[in-house]
C-alpha positions in Angstrom: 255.9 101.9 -108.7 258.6 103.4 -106.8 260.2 106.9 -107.5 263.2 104.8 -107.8 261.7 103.0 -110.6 260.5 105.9 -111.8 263.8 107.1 -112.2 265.6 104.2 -113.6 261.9 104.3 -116.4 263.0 107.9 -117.5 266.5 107.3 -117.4 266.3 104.0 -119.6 264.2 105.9 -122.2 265.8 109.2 -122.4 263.2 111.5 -120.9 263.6 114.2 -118.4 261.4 115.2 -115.6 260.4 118.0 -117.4 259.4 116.1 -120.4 257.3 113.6 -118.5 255.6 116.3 -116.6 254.4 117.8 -120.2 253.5 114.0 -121.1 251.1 114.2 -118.2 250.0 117.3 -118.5 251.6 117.8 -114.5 253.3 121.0 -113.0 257.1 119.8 -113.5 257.3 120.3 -109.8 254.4 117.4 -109.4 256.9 115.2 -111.4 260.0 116.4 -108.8 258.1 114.7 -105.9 257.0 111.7 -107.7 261.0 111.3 -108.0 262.2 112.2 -104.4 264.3 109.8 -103.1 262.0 108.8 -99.6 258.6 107.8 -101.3 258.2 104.3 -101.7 255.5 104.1 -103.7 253.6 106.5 -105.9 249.9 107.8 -105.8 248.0 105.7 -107.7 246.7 108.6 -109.8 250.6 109.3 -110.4 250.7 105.3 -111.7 247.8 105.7 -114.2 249.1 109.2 -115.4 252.3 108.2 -115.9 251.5 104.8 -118.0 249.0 106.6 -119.7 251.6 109.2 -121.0 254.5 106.2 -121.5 251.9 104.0 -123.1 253.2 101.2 -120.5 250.8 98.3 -119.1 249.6 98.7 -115.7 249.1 96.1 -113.3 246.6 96.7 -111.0 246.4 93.7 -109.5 249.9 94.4 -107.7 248.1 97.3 -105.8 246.1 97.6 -103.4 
């Protein structure tokens, strides 16, 4: 995952970074650099936190 996608994720269900960073139990400024604009692609720890908290299937097979 991308911070872009990451982005277009909150966006298309209505949360802000400040909500996802309380989803994941995250300082809101973790959840910031997950979304800058120049990462490609997100920790993987980010990726399990983050589908944890959005209850969204993880491939892990995609990753490395």
């Amino acid at each position: 995952m991308t911070s872009q996608q990451l982005r277009a994720l909150l966006e298309e269900r209505g949360l802000s970074q400040l909500k996802l960073a309380d989803l994941c139990r995250v300082n809101p400024r973790t959840v910031r650099r997950w979304c800058e604009t120049d990462r490609q692609e997100l920790p993987r720890s980010a990726m399990l936190l983050i589908c944890h908290a959005l209850k969204i299937p993880l491939d892990l097979e995609t990753r490395p």
